[in-house]
Each structure stands twice: as C-alpha cells, then as structure tokens.
Steps between C-alpha positions, in 0.01 A plus 500: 500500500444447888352124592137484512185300514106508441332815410679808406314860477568767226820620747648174467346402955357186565136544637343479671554160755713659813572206779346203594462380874453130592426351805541133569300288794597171497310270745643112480514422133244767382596885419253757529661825246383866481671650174448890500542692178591886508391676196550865372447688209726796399368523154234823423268258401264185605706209486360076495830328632488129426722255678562158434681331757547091600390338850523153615245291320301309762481842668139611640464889477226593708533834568477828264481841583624874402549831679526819323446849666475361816195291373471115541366297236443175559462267209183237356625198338246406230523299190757597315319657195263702686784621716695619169195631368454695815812643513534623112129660620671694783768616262294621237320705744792660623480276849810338696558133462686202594493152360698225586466164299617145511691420088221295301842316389679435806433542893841623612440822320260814590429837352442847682291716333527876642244763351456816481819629769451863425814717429725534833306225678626229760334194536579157716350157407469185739468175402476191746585127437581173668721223412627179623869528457723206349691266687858481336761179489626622870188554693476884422190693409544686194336871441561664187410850393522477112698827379548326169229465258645339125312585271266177374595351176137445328452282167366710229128595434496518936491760684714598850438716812866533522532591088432930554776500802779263368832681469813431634622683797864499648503815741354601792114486501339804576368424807585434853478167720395467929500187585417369862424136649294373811589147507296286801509066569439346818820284429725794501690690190842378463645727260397729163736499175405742184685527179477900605643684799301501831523681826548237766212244582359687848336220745184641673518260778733264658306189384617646155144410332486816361744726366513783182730619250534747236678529148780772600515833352571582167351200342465538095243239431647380193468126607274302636502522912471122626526464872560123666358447845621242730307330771640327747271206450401549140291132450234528730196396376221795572154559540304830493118510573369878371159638546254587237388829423205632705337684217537196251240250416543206786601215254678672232869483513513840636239468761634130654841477682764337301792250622846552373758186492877493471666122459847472429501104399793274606637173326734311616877566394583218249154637306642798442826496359389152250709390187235389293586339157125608391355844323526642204653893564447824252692775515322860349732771485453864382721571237349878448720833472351588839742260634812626396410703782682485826332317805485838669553875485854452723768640345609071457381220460435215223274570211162250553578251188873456670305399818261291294825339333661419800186366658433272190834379576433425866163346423626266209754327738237491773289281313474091586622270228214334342248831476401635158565911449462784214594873550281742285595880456245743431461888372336601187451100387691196705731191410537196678851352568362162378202387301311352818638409820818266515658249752725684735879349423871603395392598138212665578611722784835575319256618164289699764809683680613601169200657378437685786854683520378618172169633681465905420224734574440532151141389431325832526121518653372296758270268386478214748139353377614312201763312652310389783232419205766277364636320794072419554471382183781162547379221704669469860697160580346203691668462837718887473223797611594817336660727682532881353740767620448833371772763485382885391480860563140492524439789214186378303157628446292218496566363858174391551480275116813337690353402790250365329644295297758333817133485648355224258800316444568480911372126512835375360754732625631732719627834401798692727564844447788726509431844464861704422635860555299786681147550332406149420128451493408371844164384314631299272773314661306444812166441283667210307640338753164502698317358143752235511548389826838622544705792686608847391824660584611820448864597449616885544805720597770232616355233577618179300272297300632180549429393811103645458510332201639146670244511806207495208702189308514368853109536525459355139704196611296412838228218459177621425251565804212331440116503621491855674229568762422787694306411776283728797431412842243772637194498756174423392321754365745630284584456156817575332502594157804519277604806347810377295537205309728189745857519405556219141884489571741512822844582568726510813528730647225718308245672650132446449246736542094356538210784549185401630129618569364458838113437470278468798513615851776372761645534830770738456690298822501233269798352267515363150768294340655461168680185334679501160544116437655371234771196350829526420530146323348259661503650884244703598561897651331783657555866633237631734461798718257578775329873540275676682189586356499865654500782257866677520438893562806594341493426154173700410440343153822385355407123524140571298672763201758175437236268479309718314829536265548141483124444391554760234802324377360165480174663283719696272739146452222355354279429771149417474160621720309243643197405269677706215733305436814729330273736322712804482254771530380320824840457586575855481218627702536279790849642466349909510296376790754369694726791410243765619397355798872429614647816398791303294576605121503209274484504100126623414515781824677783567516790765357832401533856712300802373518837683117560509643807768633733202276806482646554197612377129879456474573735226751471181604206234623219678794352454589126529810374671638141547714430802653137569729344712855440348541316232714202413690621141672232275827462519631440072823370641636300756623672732421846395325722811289730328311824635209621300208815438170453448256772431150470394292700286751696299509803667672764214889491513546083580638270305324260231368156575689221568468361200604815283785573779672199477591146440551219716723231436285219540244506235266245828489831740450725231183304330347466877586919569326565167175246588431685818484839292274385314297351756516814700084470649546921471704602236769572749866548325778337603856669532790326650878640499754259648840583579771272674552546865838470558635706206502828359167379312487292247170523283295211415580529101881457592465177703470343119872481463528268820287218357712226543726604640637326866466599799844519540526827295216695621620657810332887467220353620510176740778257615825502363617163367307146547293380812699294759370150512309397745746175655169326597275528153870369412490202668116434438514540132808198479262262667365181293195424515469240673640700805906432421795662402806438297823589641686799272664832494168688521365325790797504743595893377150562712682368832789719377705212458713336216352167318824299646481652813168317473570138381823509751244489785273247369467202707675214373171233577327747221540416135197715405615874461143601468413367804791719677413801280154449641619475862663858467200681335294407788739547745594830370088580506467425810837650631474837329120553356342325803288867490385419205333138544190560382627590165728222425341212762312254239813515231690406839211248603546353138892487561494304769281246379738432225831500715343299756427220199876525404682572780436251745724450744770762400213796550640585832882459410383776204323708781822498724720549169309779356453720806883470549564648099168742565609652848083459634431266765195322416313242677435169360113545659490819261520258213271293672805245535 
C-alpha cells in the first residue's frame, strides 16, 4: 500500500486539504504571518473537514477569514461556546461555516472546523497572527512553522483535542507548502539559515535592512520549517510607541497607545561563566516510547534518549564538587536514581553514569505530573537552590495541570526546559520554564543538544539577580501602566520584553525613558533605553494584539482581576472581554464565519473529515525508520484497527495506542500499518523476532554494525570528578597515541601522572574541539582548578611537553597560564 496520511475517501484520496500558503513579515524581533488554507471537495457529497494543526504558543492570531465562490467572509470571535453553538446552528441548517479554536488543554494547538463545502467546491481560509520570535544561543531569531503535531499523551478519564487525529504518518502529506519571508531591522540582516532549502536571501536595498526569501520549490512539508535571522547588531535594546485604536474606548488597552521594550541585560564576564560549589540540580528525563524516536525525520541522526544519554553524561561532569543532584525518569510512572538528592562525589557520579547507560525509552505514556509531584513533596537544602532541568518530547495532554503545578512551587526553584525532536509542545516547554523562572530550548533537525543544554547549566550557575525594578521616566501628564508582569529572573544575554499602557495626554515631540535596575551580588546594575513618544505608523496594531496576548496569558496562568481577586469565572470574562475587543483568540473565544450570503440550503448527508499536519509515529526499535497509513473512518475494503492488525513490541506504546482509542472524543477508529523503510517491508508483527537482538545484526533496516564513538564523549566520560584524569590505555588511544608513547614524554619535575594526563585532555580540548567550548568549558574550568593545585611550577613544562606529543600549539593564556 502507497504512503499516506490523514483522511482517506471511499477511493482510497486524501481530502480534501490541497496547499497551504504562508507569508512571513518579520519587523525587528516580531513576525507578522498570514497562513492561507486551500480547500476542495471532490466527494458527491457535503463534507465538514476538521484540521488540527500546532502553532507557536505565545502566538496572537488576530485575524480570521474565508472565501468561497468568490465571497469573503470575514470572521466574529466570540466566546467560545456561543461560537460552537453557532456554528453546529449553521450546519444543521444546511449553512457554510468556519470555526477556528484555541485547545481548552494546551495553547500551541488549534482546530479548523469547515462546514458544509458542497460537492465539487473550492474554498481558501486566512488566518492572521503575530509573534515575538526567540532569540537562540548565537544571537539568531528563531521562526518555526510547526509541520509536526505528536499526538498528546493524556492520563486516563481526560480527554484530548489531538486524541480523534493521532496516527502515525511517514509519507508525504497530502498537501502542498509556499513559503515566503519579508525580513526588515534598522541594524541590517546579516544572513538567514533554515533546516530546509531556500532560494537566495534577495537584499531590497543597499543598506541591506530589508531583504526576502522563499522555501525553494518542491518543498514536502514533512518537518518543521525553522528559519534563523541574523542582524548585524542583534542586542540593541528597542523601543516601539504604537497608537491606540480610534474606534476603541480611550482608556482601555485597545483605545490608549502602548510602549513596547526590548533589554538585552549585560553582566560582567567573571558573573557569567561562575564555579559555584552551591545548588542542589534535578535532572527529569522522558523515558516514554515516543523517544525511541529519532531527533528528526532526516534519513540520520541519533534517536532522542541517545541524545538525552550523552547529555546526562556531559551535564554530570559539568557539575561543581560540593552540589547535591538526583536524575528522575519518567513515562507511565517515574524512578529516582537515588532516594533524595545526594552530595556530588566519585561514588555518586560513578553510580549515576552507570544507571544512565542503562537509560531506555521504555516507560510507556507520558505522565510528567507525578514526578514533578514528587520532587515538590521533599524539602529543598539550606544554602543549594534547586535547580530543575527538564528533558522531553513535549507529548502530554494536560499541559496546562503542568504549568500549574511549576507555577506554585516557583518560590523555591527554577525549572529549565528542553523540548526534543520536531513536534514538541511549544506550550509546555516554554510554559514551564516561564512558571519557574527559567529558559526553554528547543532542539530539532541537527542541531546538538549539548551545548543548548550547557548555556542553560551556565544560567543555573550565575548568582542570582536580586531586587528587580522597572522604572519610567515620562512627561507629566502621563501615566504608564504596566501590561505584563516585571521580569522575576535575568540572564545574559536574554532578552526582556516590558508592555506598557500610556494614560493621559502628551506631547508627541516628547521622549520617555526606561531603566531595568537590578543586583548582581552585591553591585548594583541597570539597562535603560530612551524613545520617542510618537506613535510609529508602520506597525498598525502589532504592539497592542501582543500585549493583549500577554494579558491573556498572565489571566489564564492564574492571574487574578483587580477587586476579584482569582475568582475564575471573573477571571474568564475579563479574559472574553479582552479577547473580543482585541480581536486575539485565547481559551474561552474563538473565531466564527457563517455565509449568511447562501440563497440556498447545501443539500445531501454530510460527511465529516479530519485533516492534520504530519504526524510524529513511534519508532518500536532503535534505529528502525518506519513509514506508515492512516485512514479514518473505515471506509469498506481497509484494514482492521490497530489493535486487531497488529502487535507492537513494547507492551508501553501499545497500552498508550490503545488509551487514545478509547479516548477517541468521536468514536473515530484508528488504523495504522507500518512497514520498514529501507527494506522490502517488514510488517510490524515480524519485528518480534528482533527483540534483543543488537544492533549489530539488524542491517535490513538501519546502520550496519555499531556506532563510531564519539573521541570527545570519550574523553569526557574518563574524567573524575573532581575535574582529573588518570593516565591509561583508554585515555591516550583518544590522542591516537600509545600509553608509553605517553609516559616517555612526561616531564621528569612531574611525579603525578594524573596531573600530566590532565594536561593532555585539556590541551587536546582546546587544540582539536576548541569549536566545541561551550559544551565541554566548565568540566575544563573544573580541570584546571585541580591541575593548577597540583601542578605548580611544572604546569608550563607539561604545557610545552604535551603540545610537542599532541602536535596543537596552544597558548599558555588559553589555559589562563
């Protein structure tokens, strides 16, 4: 059977989603997107088409409308009941509808409701939505245009939005992908990298502040599109003053002008690269069958526990002497590597590094509640603040239950986040990390998690920032009012964004400042920035839908209306009043399109059809590519269910396949046939007879014969840990060089061969992996304490020495010397 995904009809065509067009405005660190939807309906009768697809989660969509027969219909947003009882109205009446709606669950995922397309009709849907765009490790922005949606793992007796569409889906989708860019800053765009093919970046001007791109021909959508902007001058603190909407009240947030502020705050270098003896540091990792998974859909790459492995790795020799630490994994229920937290020494890193070599992705579901429950429940250490770093693919159903809980416990830690492999929920990984004070990442396609990974344990590791102010300078007369809440944490480098209400009338030749102040220890900081308080004309009201966004956010996170404390039925309408009178969708609204134009009833039984984007499958063995079918509604002549078709080898994927059937909102059946990708076609029911075995043996479908070692992870997982290393065969076989070779070079002043050993390692990182630094630099930073303390004298005889045996030439000022 040819590859396939989403809805199939009786003659075995996917309906009835045709293309989707996107086009991307970025404007300094904000991007302004127009996704168009082309529909079309070959069936003989009325068809519904329902399609669940994943956006960015602090995205604002502001903007809904549909065109069919030439006729525009532009969308209402209302609360969100009224707009779904609305729309079932329309269908029952043989009307054309549209609904689009924010997940009750989680706010990176929508559903696109299509009634009533007659038989042979086209129809296009537009939907508009801002965002501010992530600033990555390097100074890039970050856009990404979700193709993946995983399917949510959901605890029993819940229900999920993503539950009717789950599948798996390794062939082309069924739909086709324009993609074009408009990218404009006043400091000039450097350069563009994507993880896809582009047509070369095209400067509009020589002052290159504006320039466009496109996603070249031929494009299958069947990964996530990210696109990395460089400016030339990327920290610049900003300021944008926008003007309020004419017809709005005058004082509501619509009807006032709003201020938007960019810091970037700076500490001094020794602040930011500490070795602190202090904090207490958790590990979560998700140990469900979704990550046996690979990181990507590329034809290679490492499965997402390896890269958890070999990050644990890199993390536990990272870590200061002195600290306390505990790794959890998680799936369908969690262990702990250790009772509570221990002291970080010899024993208890060596215990640690064994158990995770051992770590599978064998725990089924996703449940990552209960552990975070139980890491709540133990008391945190006097003097060591708790520092958690989660690792996962982001597939649960009760994002918001997390959040919530990170949320109360905030006080007394902070919570980084690592969200892993295409699809990961951009709710809940950035969501957690903004309960607790911490920073999201995102790894995809190639990029190495390491180094994302070592920036946040370098964030963890800087001295608190203490007694944060943000101050305003204005005329008077005016009165600003904050929209969102002043920044609780800071990091270098990490940019701050501050909305504000401007109340009152004021000379619009006038300027405001800004001022972050804060203390890093005991010496006092600040950021500022100077604007103009003149409305900018070009950004019509992209500043006031992000506030409005933010506002939203900070409601639905458990804020509380003023004289109402946290009432949530108060809560939730100053939520539907904000929503409505901004135009932005938020959990209790949605956007609903009628055709009030049709002179007449759209005639026959009418048939529903989910669409979705592709689908992450899971992968029942390491290595293994697999391609997969889905079809919904079993359409006469298709196989069985899933469950009746066949069995999957681990008894975790096939409980949390068999929990989504039944918790299938519609009644929608599930069929999924999997076949190997690089054989003849093996079927699910015969990958039983490779349980256990190697890797080695199984070359039909993936690598022939073991992984290559990684020389570095090598080297890093010999280290002590107290930052030395013992001189042996396994060691110097990483220079490519013989043990004797070795000890024949030593200097004679040195009677320590761990000191020399410990020479080599970091000469050899900093002669060969020097591209690497910012995965390996505190384990080096921790090395060179200790060889300074037992070298003495002799270090720069061993420097001289060991670039002589290495062949590198480096510097004693590399080492600091």
């Amino acid at each position: 059977m040819r590859d396939c995904c989403g809805l199939l009809t009786l003659k075995n065509e996917p309906v009835p989603l045709k293309g989707i067009s996107v086009q991307l405005k970025v404007q300094g660190f904000v991007a302004d997107v127009c996704s168009t939807l082309s529909y079309e309906n070959s069936e003989s009768s009325p068809v519904e088409a329902v399609f669940v697809f994943p956006m960015e989660e602090d995205s604002s969509v502001y903007d809904f409308h549909a065109e069919i027969g030439g006729v525009k219909i532009q969308a209402e947003i209302r609360e969100k009941q009224e707009a779904r009882d609305t729309y079932d109205d329309a269908l029952s009446s043989g009307q054309q509808a549209f609904l689009l709606e924010e997940s009750d669950e989680s706010r990176d995922v929508f559903r696109l409701s299509v009634g009533s397309l007659p038989a042979g009709q086209k129809a296009t849907v537009c939907l508009s939505y801002v965002t501010e765009l992530a600033v990555e490790a390097d100074g890039a922005l970050r856009y990404c245009l979700p193709a993946i949606l995983n399917p949510r793992y959901t605890p029993a007796g819940a229900q999920s939005l993503t539950t009717p569409v789950s599948g798996a889906s390794g062939g082309p989708v069924p739909y086709s992908l324009s993609f074009s860019a408009h990218l404009a800053s006043p400091s000039g765009v450097a350069q563009v990298k994507s993880n896809c093919d582009l047509t070369p970046l095209e400067y509009l001007g020589d002052d290159k502040t504006q320039a466009q791109v496109s996603l070249s021909p031929g494009h299958k959508f069947d990964r996530d599109v990210e696109l990395l902007v460089y400016y030339s001058h990327p920290h610049q603190p900003t300021a944008i003053v926008e003007g309020g909407l004419a017809s709005a009240t005058p004082g509501s947030l619509m009807g006032d002008p709003l201020v938007m502020v960019s810091l970037y705050p700076e500490f001094p270098a020794a602040a930011s690269t500490p070795q602190s003896s202090c904090g207490e540091f958790i590990f979560l990792v998700d140990r469900s069958g979704s990550m046996d998974c690979p990181m990507s859909n590329m034809e290679s790459g490492p499965m997402r526990i390896e890269s958890a492995r070999d990050t644990l790795l890199l993390l536990l020799k990272s870590l200061p002497l002195g600290c306390f630490f505990n790794i959890y994994g998680f799936g369908s229920h969690f262990e702990a590597f250790f009772p509570e937290s221990v002291e970080y020494t010899q024993q208890t890193m060596d215990s640690a590094l064994g158990k995770v070599k051992g770590m599978g992705a064998d725990f089924g579901g996703t449940e990552i509640l209960e552990p975070l429950k139980d890491i709540y429940s133990k008391a945190c250490r006097p003097g060591h603040p708790r520092q958690l770093f989660v690792f996962t693919d982001g597939e649960v159903g009760n994002t918001k239950d997390v959040i919530n809980e990170v949320k109360k416990h905030a006080g007394t830690h902070r919570c980084f986040t690592f969200g892993i492999g295409e699809g990961a929920s951009t709710a809940l990984i950035k969501g957690m990390a903004r309960a607790g004070s911490g920073h999201p990442e995102f790894i995809t396609g190639k990029d190495r998690m390491q180094p994302k990974v070592m920036q946040s344990l370098r964030f963890a590791l800087q001295p608190a920032v203490n007694n944060i102010v943000l101050n305003w300078d204005v005329p008077a007369g005016l009165e600003v009012v904050p929209v969102s809440e002043t920044p609780k944490v800071l990091f270098r480098g990490h940019r701050s964004i501050l909305y504000a209400q401007l109340k009152g009338k004021f000379d619009e030749s006038a300027v405001g400042r800004a001022s972050l102040q804060y203390s890093l220890g005991d010496e006092p900081h600040k950021t500022e920035i100077g604007f103009k308080l003149q409305p900018d004309k070009n950004t019509g009201l992209t500043t006031h839908r992000l506030a409005a966004r933010t506002l939203i956010c900070s409601l639905e996170e458990g804020g509380s209306v003023e004289g109402e404390g946290g009432d949530k039925e108060k809560v939730k309408e100053k939520v539907v009043k904000i929503s409505t009178e901004a135009r932005v969708i938020s959990t209790h609204t949605a956007f609903i399109a009628v055709n009030k134009d049709l002179n007449q009833a759209v005639q026959g039984p009418l048939i529903q059809r989910n669409m979705r984007p592709q689908m992450m499958h899971y992968s029942t063995m390491k290595r293994m590519r697999m391609s997969s079918c889905c079809a919904f509604g079993t359409p006469p002549g298709t196989q069985p269910s899933l469950t009746q078709h066949c069995m999957i080898s681990s008894p975790g994927i096939q409980r949390r396949l068999t929990q989504r059937s039944m918790m299938s909102s519609r009644g929608i059946q599930q069929r999924l046939e999997q076949k190997c990708t690089k054989s003849a076609g093996i079927p699910i029911m015969a990958l039983q007879q490779f349980k256990g075995v190697p890797n080695t043996a199984v070359n039909q479908c993936g690598e022939t014969g073991p992984d290559k070692e990684d020389p570095m992870l090598t080297l890093i997982s010999l280290q002590k840990a107290d930052g030395s290393w013992e001189l042996n065969e396994s060691l110097v076989s990483v220079f490519e060089k013989k043990e004797q070779e070795a000890i024949s070079k030593m200097p004679a002043e040195v009677s320590d061969k761990a000191v020399w050993a410990t020479v080599l390692a970091l000469l050899w990182l900093h002669g060969f992996k020097a591209e690497l630094k910012e995965e390996w630099e505190f384990l080096a930073m921790k090395a060179l304490s200790w060889v300074k303390a037992q070298a003495g004298a002799s270090l720069k005889l061993c420097l001289e020495a060991g670039n002589s045996l290495l062949g590198c030439k480096v510097e004693p000022q590399t080492l600091d010397l």
